[in-house]
N, C-alpha and C positions, 0 to 999 in steps of 0.2 A: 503974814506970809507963811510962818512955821504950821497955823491951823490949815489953811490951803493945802500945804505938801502934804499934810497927814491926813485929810480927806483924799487928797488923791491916790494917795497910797492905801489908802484902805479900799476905795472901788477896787483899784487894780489890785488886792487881794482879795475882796469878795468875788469879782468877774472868775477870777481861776478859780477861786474854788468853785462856783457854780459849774465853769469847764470839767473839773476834776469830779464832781459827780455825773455832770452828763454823760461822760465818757464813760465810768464808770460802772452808770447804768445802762448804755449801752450791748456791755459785753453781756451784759446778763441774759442767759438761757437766748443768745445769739447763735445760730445754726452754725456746725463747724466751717462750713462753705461759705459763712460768711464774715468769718474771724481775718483773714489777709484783707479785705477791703476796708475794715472798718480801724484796721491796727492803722493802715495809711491816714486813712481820712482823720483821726486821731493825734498823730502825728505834725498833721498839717495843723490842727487847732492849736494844739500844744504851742508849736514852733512861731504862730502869726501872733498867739495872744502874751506871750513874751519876747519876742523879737529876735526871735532865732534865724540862722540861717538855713538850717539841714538839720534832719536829721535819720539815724540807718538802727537798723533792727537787723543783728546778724545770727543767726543760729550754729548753732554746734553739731556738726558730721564726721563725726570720728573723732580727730583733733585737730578740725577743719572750721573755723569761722566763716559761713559764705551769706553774704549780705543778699537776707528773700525778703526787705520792707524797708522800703527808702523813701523821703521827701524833700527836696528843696525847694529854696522861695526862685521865684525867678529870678532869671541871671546865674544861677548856679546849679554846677552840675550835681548832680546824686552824689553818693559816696563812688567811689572807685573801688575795685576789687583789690583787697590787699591780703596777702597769706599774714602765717602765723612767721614767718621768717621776716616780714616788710616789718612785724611789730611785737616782736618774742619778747621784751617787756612789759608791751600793755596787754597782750594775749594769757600771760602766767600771772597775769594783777589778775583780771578776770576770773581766767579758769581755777584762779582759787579763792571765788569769791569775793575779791575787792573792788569796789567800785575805784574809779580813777578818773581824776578832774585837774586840768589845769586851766590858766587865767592866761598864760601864756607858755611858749611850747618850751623856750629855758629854763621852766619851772621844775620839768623834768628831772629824776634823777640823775646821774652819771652814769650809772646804769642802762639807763634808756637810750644812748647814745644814737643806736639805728632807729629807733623809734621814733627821735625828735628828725632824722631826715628824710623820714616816710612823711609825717605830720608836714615838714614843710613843702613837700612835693605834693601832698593830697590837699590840702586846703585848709582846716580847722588854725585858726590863728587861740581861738577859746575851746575848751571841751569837757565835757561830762559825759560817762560812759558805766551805765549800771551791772551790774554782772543780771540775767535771766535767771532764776532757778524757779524750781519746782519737785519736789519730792526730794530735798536734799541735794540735787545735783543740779550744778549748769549747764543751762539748757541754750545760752546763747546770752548775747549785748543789746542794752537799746543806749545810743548815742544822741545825744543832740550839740551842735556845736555852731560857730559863730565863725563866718569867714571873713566877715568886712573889716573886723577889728577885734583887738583883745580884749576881754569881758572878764571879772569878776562873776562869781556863783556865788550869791550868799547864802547861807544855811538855812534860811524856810524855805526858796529855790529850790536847793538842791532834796530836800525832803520832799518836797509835793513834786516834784520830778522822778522820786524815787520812788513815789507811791504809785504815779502812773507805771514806772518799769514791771510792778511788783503784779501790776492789773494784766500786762500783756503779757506777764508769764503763764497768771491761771488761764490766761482763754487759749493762752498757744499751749497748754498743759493739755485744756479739756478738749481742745479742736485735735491734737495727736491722740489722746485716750478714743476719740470719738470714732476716729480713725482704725484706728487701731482697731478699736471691737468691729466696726464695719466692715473691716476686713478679714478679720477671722469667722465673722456669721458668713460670709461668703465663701470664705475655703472649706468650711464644714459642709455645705451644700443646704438641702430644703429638710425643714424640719421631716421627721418620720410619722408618718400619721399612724 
């Protein structure tokens, strides 16, 4: 019985990680324009190949989290749009870099007090939420979280979880650079001959 569960458990970690590099090899030298479809489509593998329910991808506009890459399974809705006031504890875990995970939403500190009655309004009964960065700074959250019931995240989870967050920082790093220079060879006008 115990050799069964540990074959099975070893597919279900070979299957991810083959996930974790297709994905991975995905973003590579992917067109900036086509970095938002393939975060989603991403997203979706992630969340069906461990049995998630949802999960949101929010970026940073000022000191603005606003959720531009969302998935849930059917039956549930997307994330909801929440400010930094719905969740000024898991917002200052983030924007200073902390990732933030609970098994259940009591888990919370005392601190988080408005935080755990956003969470019961919004959905996530389970949650894992990575900080984005890139070049030193946060750049935004990728979340995936469990609405049917409370879940445990064990630690090689949450690391191969972490590695994908870490993927959809460089591609949203190099599709804003990409951007970015695109738009300034434009305001400069046409090269001078």
């Amino acid at each position: 019985m115990d050799r069964k569960r540990d074959e099975e458990a070893l597919n279900e970690q070979l299957a991810f990680e083959t996930l974790m590099a297709d994905v991975s090899a995905m973003f590579i030298n992917l067109p900036a324009n086509q970095v938002d479809g393939q975060i989603k489509e991403a997203q979706k593998r992630i969340c069906e190949a461990v049995d998630l329910d949802r999960s949101s991808l929010a970026q940073v506009q000022g000191d603005v989290f606003t959720v531009t890459h969302s998935w849930a399974r059917g039956g549930f809705e997307p994330a909801p749009p929440v400010t930094q006031q719905d969740l000024p504890w898991y917002a200052r875990m983030l924007l200073g870099g902390q990732r933030v995970t609970f098994a259940r939403i009591d888990d919370l500190p005392e601190e988080a007090a408005k935080d755990k009655e956003s969470f019961r309004r919004y959905g996530p009964k389970s949650n894992v939420t990575f900080p984005l960065s890139a070049g030193g700074r946060v750049m935004g959250a990728l979340a995936f979280g469990v609405l049917r019931e409370e879940r445990t995240w064990p630690p090689r989870l949450l690391d191969r979880l972490g590695l994908m967050a870490q993927v959809f920082a460089n591609a949203l790093a190099r599709a804003r650079a990409d951007e970015s220079l695109h738009t300034a060879r434009n305001k400069s006008g046409p090269p001078a001959l």
